[in-house]
C-alpha positions in Angstrom: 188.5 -141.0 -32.6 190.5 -141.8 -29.6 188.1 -144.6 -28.7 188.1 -146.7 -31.9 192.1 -146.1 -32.2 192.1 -147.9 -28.2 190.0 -150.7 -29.5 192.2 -151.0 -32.9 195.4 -151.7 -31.2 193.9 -153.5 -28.1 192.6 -155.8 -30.9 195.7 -155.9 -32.7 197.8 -156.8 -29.7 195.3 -158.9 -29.1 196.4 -160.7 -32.7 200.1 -160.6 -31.7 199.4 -162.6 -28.6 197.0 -165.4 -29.8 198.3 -166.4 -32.8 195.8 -168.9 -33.9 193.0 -166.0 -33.4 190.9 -165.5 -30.6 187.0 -164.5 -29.7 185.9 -162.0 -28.0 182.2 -160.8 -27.0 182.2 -157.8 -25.1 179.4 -156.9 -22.5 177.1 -160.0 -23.5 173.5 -158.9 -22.6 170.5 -161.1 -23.1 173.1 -163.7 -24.9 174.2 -161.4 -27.2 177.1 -159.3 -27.3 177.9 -155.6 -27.6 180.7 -155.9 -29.3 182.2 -159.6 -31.0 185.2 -159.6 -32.6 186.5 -163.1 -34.0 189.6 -164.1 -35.7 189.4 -168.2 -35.6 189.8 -170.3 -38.6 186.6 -169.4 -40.3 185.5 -173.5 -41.0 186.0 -173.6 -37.1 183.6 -170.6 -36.6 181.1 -171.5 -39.3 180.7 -175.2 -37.5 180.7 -173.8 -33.8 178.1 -171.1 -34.8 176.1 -173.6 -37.4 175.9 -176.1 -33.7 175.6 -173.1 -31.3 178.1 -174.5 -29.6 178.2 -171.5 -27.3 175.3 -172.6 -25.5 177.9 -176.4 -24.9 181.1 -174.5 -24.5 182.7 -175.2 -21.4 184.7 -171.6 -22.0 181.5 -169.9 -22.3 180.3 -171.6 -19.2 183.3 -171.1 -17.2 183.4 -167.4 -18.5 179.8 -166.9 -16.9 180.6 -168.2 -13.7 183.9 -166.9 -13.2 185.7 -163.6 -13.0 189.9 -163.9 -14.3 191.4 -166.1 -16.7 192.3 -169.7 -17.1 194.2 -172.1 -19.6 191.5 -174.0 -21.4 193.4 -177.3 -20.2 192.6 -176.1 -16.7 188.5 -176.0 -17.3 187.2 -179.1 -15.6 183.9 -178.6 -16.9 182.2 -181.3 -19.1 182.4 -181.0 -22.8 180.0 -183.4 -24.1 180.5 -182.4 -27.3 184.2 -182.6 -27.7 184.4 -178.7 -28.3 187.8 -178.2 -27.2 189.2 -181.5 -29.0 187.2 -180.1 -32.3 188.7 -177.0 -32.3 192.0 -178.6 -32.1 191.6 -179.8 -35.2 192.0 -176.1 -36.4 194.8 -175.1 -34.8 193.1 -173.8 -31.3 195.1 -176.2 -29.1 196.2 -174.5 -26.2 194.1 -171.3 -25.4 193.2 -168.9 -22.3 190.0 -167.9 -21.4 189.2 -164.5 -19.8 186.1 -163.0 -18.0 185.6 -159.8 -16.8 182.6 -157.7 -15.8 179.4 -158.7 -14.1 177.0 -161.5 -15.2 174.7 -158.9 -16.5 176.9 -157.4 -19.0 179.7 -159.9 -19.0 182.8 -159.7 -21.4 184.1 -163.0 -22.4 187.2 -163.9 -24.6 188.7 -167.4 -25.9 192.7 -166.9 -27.2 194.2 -169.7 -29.1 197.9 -170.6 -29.7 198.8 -174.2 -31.8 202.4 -174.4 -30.7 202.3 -174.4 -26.7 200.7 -173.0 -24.1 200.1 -169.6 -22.9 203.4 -167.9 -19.9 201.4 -166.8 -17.1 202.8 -162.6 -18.4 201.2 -163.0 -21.7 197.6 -164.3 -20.0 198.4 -161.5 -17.5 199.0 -158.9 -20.5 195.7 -160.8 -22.6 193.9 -160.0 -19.3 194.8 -156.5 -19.0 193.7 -155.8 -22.6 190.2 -157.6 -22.1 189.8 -155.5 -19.1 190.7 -152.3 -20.4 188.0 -153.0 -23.7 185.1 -153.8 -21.4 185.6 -150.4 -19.9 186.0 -148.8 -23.3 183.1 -150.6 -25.1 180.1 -150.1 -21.9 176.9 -149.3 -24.2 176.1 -145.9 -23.6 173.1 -145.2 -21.0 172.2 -142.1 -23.5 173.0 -139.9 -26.4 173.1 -136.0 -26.6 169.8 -134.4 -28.6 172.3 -133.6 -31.1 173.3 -136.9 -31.8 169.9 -138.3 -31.5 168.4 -136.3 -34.2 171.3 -136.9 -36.4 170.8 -140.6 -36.4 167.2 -139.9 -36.5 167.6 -138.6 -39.5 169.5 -141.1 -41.3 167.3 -143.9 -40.5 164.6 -142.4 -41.7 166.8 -142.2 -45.4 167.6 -138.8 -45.4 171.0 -137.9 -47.1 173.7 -135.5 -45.2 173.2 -132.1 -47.0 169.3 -133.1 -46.7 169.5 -133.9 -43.0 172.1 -130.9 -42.3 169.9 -128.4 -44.4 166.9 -129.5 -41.8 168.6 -128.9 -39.0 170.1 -125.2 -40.0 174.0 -126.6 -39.9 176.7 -127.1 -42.1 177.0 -130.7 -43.4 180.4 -130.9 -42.2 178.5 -130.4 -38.8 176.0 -132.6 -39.5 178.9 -135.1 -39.7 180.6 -134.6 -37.1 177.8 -134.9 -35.1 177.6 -138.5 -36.5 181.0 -139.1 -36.1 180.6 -138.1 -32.4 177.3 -140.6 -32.0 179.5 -143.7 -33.8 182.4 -142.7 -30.9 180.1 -143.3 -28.3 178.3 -146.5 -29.7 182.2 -147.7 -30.2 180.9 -148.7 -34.2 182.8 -147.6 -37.3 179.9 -146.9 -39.6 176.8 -144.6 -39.4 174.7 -147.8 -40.5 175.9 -150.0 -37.6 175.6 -146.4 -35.1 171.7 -146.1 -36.3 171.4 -150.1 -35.4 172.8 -150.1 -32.1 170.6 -146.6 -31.3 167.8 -148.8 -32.0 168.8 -151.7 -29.9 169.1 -149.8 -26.8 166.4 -147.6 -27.7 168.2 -144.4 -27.9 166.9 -143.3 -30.9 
């Protein structure tokens, strides 16, 4: 799974380079992501999504309007709500946000250190990881017949030697071809493959 492993050690370096955690919502579509990853202080995540503070954040709005990457004490956008100085509280004091993509399927990340902030290599490096996961993570357009009918299958509760048996293959065929549907919908499990199928109408 050459994909996942990209996306497993983007998001680990990721990790290594914003200490206090980071978001990341990859190709945001009708205000909801693709792909979001988050490794803030959960109390800071439960209050900023219990506020939908996304909708106030001067990140967010920056990262919709701008392509590139910026330290969040360069935003002059207002912040009404204090969302920066909040999140300070919980150890996001100096952060970088980065932007890539187009508005329609925009990839937007926040990246949080609590002891300084971010050299202009490691934004260039957080950059270059952000941009290399958009391009990994675009939804697919389409799935092969194969794959269709595997997922098919499973969401309509039928079990692996059931579904295999339909189709005439092995069940170690039956899931592979699974295997190869969760690679292209870059998720880890079968449940979240027959999901994602659905949202883009695929299945």
């Amino acid at each position: 799974m050459t994909t996942m492993l990209g996306l497993d050690q983007g998001l680990a370096k990721l990790s290594d380079l914003a200490p206090r955690g980071y978001a990341l919502g990859l190709h945001i579509r009708f205000a909801a992501a693709h792909l979001m990853i988050q490794t803030y202080d959960p109390r800071w995540t439960e209050i900023y999504t219990e506020n939908g503070y996304m909708l106030a954040d001067p990140m967010v709005f920056w990262g919709f309007g701008n392509d590139g990457a910026i330290r969040w004490s360069d935003i002059d956008l207002p912040d009404p709500h204090d969302i920066l100085g909040q999140a300070a509280g919980f150890g996001l004091k100096f952060g970088v946000a980065v932007s890539t993509g187009p508005t329609a399927s925009r990839t937007i990340g926040g990246f949080a250190r609590d002891d300084r902030e971010f050299t202009d290599d490691e934004i260039e490096e957080i950059q270059h990881i952000v941009d290399r996961l958009h391009e990994q993570a675009i939804p697919p357009e389409s799935l092969t017949p194969a794959q269709r009918m595997a997922l098919r299958l499973v969401a309509k509760g039928s079990r692996h030697a059931e579904a295999a048996a339909l189709l005439g293959i092995s069940e170690s065929a039956f899931k592979a071809r699974l295997r190869s549907a969760r690679e292209r919908l870059f998720v880890r499990t079968t449940a979240e493959a027959v999901q994602r199928a659905q949202e883009y109408n695929l299945i």
